[in-house]
C-alpha positions in Angstrom: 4.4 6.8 10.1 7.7 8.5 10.7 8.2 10.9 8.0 11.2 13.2 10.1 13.8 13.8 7.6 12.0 14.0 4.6 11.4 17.4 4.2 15.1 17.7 3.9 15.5 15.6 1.0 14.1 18.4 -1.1 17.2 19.4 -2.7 18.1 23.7 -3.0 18.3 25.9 -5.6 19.4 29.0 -6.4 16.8 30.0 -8.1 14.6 30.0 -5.2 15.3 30.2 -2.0 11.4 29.0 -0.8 9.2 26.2 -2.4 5.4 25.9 -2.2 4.0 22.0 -2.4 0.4 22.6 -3.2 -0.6 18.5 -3.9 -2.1 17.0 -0.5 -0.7 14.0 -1.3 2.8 15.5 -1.5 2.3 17.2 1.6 0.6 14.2 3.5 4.2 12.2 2.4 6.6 15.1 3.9 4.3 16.0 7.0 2.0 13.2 7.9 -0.8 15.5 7.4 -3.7 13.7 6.0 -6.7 16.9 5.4 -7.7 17.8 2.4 -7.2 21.2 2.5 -3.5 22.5 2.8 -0.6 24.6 1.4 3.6 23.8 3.0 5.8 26.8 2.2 9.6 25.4 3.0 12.4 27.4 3.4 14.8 25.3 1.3 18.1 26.5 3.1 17.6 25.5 6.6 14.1 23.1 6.0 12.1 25.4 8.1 8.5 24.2 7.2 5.1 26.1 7.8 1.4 24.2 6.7 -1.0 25.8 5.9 -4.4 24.5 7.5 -7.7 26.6 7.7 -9.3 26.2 11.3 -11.2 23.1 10.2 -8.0 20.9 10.3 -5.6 23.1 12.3 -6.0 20.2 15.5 -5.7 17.5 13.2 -2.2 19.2 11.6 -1.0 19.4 15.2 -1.8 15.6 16.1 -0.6 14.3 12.7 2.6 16.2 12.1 3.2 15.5 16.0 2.8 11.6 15.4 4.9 11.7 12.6 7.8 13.8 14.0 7.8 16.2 10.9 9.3 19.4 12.3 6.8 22.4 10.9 4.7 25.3 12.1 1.2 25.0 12.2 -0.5 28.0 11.0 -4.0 28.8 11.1 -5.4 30.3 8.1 -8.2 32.7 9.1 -11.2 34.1 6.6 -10.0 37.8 6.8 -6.7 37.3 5.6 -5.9 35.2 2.3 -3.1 32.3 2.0 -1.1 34.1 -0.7 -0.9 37.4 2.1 0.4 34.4 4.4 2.8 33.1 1.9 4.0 36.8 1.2 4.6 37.6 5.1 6.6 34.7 4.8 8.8 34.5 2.3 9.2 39.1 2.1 11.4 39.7 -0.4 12.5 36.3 -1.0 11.9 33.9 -4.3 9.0 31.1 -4.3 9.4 28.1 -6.7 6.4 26.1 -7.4 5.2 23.8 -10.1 3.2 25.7 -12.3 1.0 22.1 -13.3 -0.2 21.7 -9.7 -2.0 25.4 -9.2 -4.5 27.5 -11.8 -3.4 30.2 -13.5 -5.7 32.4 -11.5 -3.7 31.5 -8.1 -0.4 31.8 -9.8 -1.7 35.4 -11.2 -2.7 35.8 -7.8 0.8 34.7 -6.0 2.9 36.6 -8.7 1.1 40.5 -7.2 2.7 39.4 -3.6 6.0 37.8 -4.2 8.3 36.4 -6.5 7.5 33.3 -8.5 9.7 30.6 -10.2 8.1 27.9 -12.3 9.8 24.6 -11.3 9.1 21.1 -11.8 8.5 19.3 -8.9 11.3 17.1 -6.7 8.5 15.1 -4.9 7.7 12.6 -8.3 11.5 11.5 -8.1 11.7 11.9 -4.2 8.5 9.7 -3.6 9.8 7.1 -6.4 11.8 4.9 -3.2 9.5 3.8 -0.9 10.4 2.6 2.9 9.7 -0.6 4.7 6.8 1.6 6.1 5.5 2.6 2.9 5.8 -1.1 1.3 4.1 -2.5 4.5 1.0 -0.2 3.6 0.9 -1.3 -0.1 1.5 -5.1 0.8 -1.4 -4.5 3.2 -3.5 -3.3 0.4 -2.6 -5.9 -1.9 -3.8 -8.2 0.6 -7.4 -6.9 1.3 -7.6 -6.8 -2.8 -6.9 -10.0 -3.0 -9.4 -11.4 -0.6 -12.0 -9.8 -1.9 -11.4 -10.9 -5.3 -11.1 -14.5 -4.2 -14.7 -14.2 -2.0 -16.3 -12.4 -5.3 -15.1 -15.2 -7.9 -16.3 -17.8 -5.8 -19.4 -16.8 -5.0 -20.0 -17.2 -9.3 -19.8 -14.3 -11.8 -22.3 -15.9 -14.2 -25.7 -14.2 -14.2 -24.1 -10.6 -12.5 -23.7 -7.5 -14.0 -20.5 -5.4 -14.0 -21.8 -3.1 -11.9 -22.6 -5.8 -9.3 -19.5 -7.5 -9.3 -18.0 -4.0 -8.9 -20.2 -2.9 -6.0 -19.7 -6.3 -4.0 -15.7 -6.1 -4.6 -15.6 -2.3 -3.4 -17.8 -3.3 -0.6 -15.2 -6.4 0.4 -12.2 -4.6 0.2 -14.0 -2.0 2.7 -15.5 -5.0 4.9 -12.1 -6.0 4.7 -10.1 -3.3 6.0 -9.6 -0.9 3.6 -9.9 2.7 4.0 -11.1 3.3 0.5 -10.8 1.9 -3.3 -7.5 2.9 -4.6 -9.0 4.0 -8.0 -12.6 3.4 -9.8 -13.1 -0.5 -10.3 -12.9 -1.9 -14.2 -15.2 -4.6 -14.7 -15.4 -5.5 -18.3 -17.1 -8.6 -19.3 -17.1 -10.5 -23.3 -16.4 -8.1 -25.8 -16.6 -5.0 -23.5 -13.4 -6.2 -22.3 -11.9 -4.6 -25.7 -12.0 -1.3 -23.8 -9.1 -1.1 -21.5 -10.6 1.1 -19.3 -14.4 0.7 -19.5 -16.8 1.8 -17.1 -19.0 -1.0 -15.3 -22.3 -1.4 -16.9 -25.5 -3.2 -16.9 -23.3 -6.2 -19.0 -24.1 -9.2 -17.6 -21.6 -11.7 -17.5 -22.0 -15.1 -19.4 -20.7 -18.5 -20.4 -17.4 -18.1 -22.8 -16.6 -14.4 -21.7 -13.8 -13.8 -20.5 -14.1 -10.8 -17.8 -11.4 -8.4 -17.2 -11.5 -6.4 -13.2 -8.7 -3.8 -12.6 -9.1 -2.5 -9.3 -6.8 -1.9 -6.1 -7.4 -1.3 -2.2 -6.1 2.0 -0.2 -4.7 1.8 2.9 -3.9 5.0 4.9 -3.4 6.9 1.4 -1.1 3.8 0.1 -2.5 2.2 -2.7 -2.3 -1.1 -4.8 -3.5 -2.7 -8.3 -4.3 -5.6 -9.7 -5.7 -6.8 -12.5 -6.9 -10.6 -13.2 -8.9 -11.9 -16.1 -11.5 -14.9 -15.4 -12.2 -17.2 -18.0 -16.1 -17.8 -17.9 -16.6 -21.9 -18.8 -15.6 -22.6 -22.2 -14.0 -19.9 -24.2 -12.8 -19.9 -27.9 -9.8 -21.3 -28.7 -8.8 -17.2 -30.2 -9.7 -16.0 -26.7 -7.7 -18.2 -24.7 -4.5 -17.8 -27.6 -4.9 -14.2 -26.0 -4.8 -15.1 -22.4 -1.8 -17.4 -22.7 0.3 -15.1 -24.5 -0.7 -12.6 -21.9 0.4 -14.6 -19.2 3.7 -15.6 -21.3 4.5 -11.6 -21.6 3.6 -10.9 -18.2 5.9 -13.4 -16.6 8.6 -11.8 -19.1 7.9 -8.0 -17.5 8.0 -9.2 -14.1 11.5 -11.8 -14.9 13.4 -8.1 -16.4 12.4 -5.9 -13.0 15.6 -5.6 -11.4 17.4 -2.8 -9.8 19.5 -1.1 -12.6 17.3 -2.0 -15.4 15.6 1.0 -17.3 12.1 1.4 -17.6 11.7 0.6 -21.8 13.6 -2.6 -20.7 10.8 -3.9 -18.4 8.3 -2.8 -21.1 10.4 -4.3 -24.2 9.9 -7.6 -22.3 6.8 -8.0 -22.4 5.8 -6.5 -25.8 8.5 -9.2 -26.9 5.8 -11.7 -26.6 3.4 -9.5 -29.0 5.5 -8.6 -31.6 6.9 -12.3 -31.6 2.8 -13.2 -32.7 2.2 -10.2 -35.0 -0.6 -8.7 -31.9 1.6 -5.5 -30.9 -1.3 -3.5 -32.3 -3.5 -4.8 -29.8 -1.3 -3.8 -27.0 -2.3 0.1 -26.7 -0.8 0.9 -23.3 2.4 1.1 -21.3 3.8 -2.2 -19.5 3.4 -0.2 -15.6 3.8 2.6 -13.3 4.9 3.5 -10.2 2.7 3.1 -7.4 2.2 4.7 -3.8 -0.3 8.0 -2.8 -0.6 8.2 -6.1 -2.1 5.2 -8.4 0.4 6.0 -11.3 3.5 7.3 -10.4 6.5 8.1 -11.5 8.4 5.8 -13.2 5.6 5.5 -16.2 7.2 1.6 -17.7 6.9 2.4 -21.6 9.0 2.5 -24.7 9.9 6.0 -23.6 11.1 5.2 -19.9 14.5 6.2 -19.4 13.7 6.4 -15.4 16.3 3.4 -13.8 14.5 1.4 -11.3 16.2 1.4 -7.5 16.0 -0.7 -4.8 12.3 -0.6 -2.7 10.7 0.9 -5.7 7.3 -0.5 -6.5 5.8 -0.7 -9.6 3.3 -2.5 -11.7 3.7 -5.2 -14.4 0.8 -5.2 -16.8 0.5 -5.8 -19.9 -2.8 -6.7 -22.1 -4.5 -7.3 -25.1 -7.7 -6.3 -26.6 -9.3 -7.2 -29.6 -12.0 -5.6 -31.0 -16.0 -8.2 -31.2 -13.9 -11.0 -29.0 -12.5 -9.3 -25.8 -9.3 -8.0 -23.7 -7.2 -10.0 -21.5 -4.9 -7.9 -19.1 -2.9 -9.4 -16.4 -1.4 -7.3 -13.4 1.0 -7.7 -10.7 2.5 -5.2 -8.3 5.9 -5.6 -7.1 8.9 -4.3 -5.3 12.0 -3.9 -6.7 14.7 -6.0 -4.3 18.1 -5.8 -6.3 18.8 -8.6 -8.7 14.4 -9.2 -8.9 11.5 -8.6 -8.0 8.9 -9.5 -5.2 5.1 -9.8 -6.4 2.7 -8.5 -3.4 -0.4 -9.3 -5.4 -1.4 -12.9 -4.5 -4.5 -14.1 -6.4 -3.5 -16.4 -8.6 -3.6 -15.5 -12.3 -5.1 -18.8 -14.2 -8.6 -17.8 -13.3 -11.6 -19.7 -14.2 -15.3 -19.5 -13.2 -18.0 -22.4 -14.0 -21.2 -21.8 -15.0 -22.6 -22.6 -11.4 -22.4 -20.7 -8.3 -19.3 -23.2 -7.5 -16.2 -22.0 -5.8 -13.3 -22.0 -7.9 
């Protein structure tokens, strides 16, 4: 991916003339650089960049940052001499900002005996928010395995599984399928477990009239996506499937309000709309989306609180749910781009979901 260009975005500041970017994936998006180990020091001024790398990556940096055209030095961090001494040679008597959530307080103690430090909140949340046709590709990609492996998985029959098998199959699909890794830790949440928005796969096995919920998401060279669908198992009571279908209603709602221009608490008023219409808002304990990219949640953070305006080529998700404690949850999730007066939905899978009792397909 061609990342020249980016590290020039970051925008200057009197208040330091240097910034440190201590989260990989932060540096992965303004290098290319995809180890796990790194610190970029950038002079803000003139965009002079140096990484970081111990010798265990210092070949990859240069083959990465090379294929990605991001102008920076390489530089080899060797075990007599520490990164903060590096930092210092540096930056001399010049002024270091860095965002004092993304290091300890031991390495900031540490960086404040060499040089001088400024506590800034990060650029890179707001910076990473627009994504390019690159960058959507990735996602849409993602999307894509997730969505084949969730078809393959409900059609080979939940019935009779656990969670954690259903989990473990759909993890190994979306690997089978091409994916580097899972985006995040699969959900599966079957019957009344499904009251937990973010439960932890368990020995549950699934059974007639559950209705099971599976959050989960595919990664694709560090790009991620989610999804969530909720399949209806057979027959399931009438108060169960009053859930799903206002679910679906308020979903559809989210997704209609994501335009280009529309604040964030708009997108999420949409959907909760539907609940507070039906007297259920209590049941609706999260946020209606997030951002989505290196990160699973990033900025913007789609709640009552959101003041973020969503631009062109962002992508965010649209989920909203319910969850009702002894019957169940039902949360439906769709990941789209923002295009300018809509959206475009890059998760697939269709959302009316139903399993029969029987191995059939669906």
């Amino acid at each position: 991916m061609d990342v020249s260009g980016r590290i020039s975005r970051l925008v200057n500041s009197e208040d330091a003339e240097f910034v440190l970017v201590l989260r990989v994936e932060d540096i992965r998006w303004l290098t290319g650089f995809t180890g796990g180990t790194a610190q970029l020091l950038i002079h803000r001024r003139n965009h002079e960049a140096w990484l970081l790398v111990d010798g265990r990556y210092f070949d990859r940096a240069i083959d990465e940052t090379t294929a990605s055209r991001a102008t920076v030095n390489i530089e080899r961090v060797v075990p007599d001499v520490s990164t903060d001494d590096m930092i210092a040679r540096i930056v001399g008597s010049s002024t270091v900002a860095v965002d004092s959530t993304h290091l300890t307080a031991h390495f900031m103690n540490v960086l404040q005996r060499h040089c001088i430090v400024v506590p800034e909140p990060t650029q890179l949340d707001d910076l990473r928010r627009v994504k390019d046709e690159a960058e959507i590709s990735l996602i849409a990609s993602a999307a894509t395995i997730a969505d084949d492996a969730l078809l393959s998985v409900v059609t080979d029959g939940l019935v009779g599984k656990t969670e954690k098998q259903i989990r473990n199959r759909l993890d190994h699909l979306m690997r089978e399928g091409g994916a580097d890794d899972v985006a995040f830790d699969t959900i599966v949440a079957t019957g009344a477990l499904g009251a937990r928005p973010h439960h932890e796969p368990s020995d549950a096995i699934v059974e007639n009239g559950h209705g099971v919920v599976i959050d989960f998401g595919a990664m694709v060279q560090g790009y991620k996506s989610d999804m969530t669908r909720t399949i209806r198992i057979g027959a399931v009571s009438a108060e169960y499937q009053r859930m799903f279908d206002l679910v679906i209603e308020a979903e559809a709602a989210g997704i209609a309000s994501v335009k280009a221009g529309v604040v964030g608490a708009s997108v999420d008023a949409a959907a909760r709309a539907v609940f507070l219409r039906e007297g259920v808002d209590h049941e609706y304990v999260h946020g209606t989306g997030h951002g989505i990219g290196l990160y699973i949640h990033e900025q913007p953070i789609l709640s009552p609180r959101c003041t973020a305006v969503l631009g062109v080529n962002e992508v965010v998700t649209v989920e909203p749910g319910l969850y009702r404690g002894g019957v169940g949850g039902v949360r439906i999730e769709d990941l789209v781009v923002v295009t300018g007066d809509s959206c475009r939905i890059l998760t697939h899978t269709p959302k009316d979901l139903t399993c029969p009792r029987s191995q059939r397909t669906i």
